[in-house]
C-alpha positions in Angstrom: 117.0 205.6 132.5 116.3 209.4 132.1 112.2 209.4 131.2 111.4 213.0 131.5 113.2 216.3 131.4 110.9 219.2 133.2 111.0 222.6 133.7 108.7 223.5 136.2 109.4 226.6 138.1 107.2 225.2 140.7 110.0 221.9 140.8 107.5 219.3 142.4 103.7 220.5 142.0 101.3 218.2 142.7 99.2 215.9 140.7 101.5 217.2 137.6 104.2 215.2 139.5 101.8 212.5 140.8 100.8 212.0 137.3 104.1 211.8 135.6 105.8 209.5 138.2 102.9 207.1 137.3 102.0 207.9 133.7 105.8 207.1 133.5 106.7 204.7 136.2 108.7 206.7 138.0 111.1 205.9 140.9 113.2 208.5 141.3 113.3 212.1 140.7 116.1 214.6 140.6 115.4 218.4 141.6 118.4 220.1 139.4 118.3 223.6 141.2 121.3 225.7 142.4 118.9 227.9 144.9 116.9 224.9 146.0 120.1 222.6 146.4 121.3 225.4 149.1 118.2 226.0 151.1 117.4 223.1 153.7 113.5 224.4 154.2 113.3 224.2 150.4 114.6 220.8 150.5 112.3 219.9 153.6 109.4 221.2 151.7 110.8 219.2 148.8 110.6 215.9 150.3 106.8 216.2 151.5 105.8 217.1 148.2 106.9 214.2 146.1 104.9 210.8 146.0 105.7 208.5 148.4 107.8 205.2 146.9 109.7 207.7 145.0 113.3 208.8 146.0 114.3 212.4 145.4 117.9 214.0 144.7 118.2 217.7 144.5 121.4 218.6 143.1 122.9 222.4 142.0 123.2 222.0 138.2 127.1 221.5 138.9 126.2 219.0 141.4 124.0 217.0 138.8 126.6 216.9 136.1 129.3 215.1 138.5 126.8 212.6 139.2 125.4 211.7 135.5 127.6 208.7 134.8 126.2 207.0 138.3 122.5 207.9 137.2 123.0 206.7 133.9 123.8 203.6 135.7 121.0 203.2 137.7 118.3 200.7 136.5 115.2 203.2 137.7 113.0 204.9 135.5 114.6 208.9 136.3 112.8 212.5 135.9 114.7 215.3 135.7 113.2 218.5 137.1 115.0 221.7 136.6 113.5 225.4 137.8 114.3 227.4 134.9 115.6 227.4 131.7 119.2 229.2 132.6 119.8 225.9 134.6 118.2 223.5 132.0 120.4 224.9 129.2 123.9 225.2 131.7 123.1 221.1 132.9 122.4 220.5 129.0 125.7 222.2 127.8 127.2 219.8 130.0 125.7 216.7 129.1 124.5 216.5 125.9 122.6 213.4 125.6 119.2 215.4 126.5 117.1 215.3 123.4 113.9 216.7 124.7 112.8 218.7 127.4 109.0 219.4 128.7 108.3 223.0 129.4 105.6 222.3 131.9 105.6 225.3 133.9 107.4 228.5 133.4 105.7 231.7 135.3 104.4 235.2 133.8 106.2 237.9 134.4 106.6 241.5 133.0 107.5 241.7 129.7 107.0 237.8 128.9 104.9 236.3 125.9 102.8 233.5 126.4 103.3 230.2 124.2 100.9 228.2 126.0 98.3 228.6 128.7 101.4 227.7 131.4 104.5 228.7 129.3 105.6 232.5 129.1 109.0 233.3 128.1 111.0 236.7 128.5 114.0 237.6 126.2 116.3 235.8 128.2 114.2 232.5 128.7 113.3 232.9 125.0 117.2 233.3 124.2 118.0 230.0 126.6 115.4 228.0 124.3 116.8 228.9 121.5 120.0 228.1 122.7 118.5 224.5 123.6 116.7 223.6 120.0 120.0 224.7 118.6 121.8 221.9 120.0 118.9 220.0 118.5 117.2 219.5 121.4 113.4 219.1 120.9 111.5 221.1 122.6 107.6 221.3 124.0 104.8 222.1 126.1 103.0 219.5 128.1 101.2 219.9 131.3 100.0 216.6 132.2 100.4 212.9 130.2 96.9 213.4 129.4 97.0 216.9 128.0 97.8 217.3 124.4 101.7 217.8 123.9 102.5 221.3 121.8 105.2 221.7 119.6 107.6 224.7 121.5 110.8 224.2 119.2 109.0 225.6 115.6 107.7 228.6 117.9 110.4 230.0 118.9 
């Protein structure tokens, strides 16, 4: 069962994942990235970040979509981890059973606005979201399971 759909542009960070695999009983996490999918150091330095006990995937975004029916069929508690919101939005188009997505992470950059004190979206990450509460996808900011969860979708 899919607990928790990230976007992290940090994929696995830390305590934020240590905390979520636990806040949410985790077993298994699946790293949807098309750059990360294709580099093995990435994918090295993947593995040594998540908590032990927990199985990782990393999947390109097509990669992913091929294999939703068999993770839907699993009997783990799953957490989807995509890199940005260009993927999150192409993986969503093509499976449309996501109804919310955490923005846990997304990095400054030039000409980006801030929504929250880790969120900053440019024109086309802004345009993705949009794209993302239009298929009625809810949409908000949360760091950690103990940090107060902020409404993204009525923001944007």
């Amino acid at each position: 069962m899919i607990k928790l759909v990230r976007i992290d542009h940090r994929l696995l960070h830390g305590q934020v994942v240590f905390s979520w695999t636990k806040s949410l009983n985790i077993s298994r996490i699946i790293v949807i990235d098309d750059l990360a999918a294709k580099d093995e150091l990435k994918k090295i330095s993947l593995s040594l970040s998540k908590p032990s006990g927990v199985l990782l995937n990393i999947f390109s975004v097509s990669e992913a979509l091929s294999k939703m029916p068999k993770v839907e069929q699993l009997k783990e508690n799953v957490m989807l981890i995509f890199g940005d919101t260009k993927s999150t939005l192409k993986f969503c188009k093509g499976y449309p059973k996501i109804q919310e997505i955490n923005y846990g992470g997304i990095a400054k950059k030039e000409n980006s606005k801030q929504y929250s004190n880790a969120i900053f979206l440019n024109e086309e990450e802004l345009n993705h979201s949009k794209q993302l509460k239009e298929m009625g996808i809810n949409l908000y900011m949360q760091q950690i399971p103990t940090s107060k969860k902020e409404d993204l979708t009525s923001k944007i």
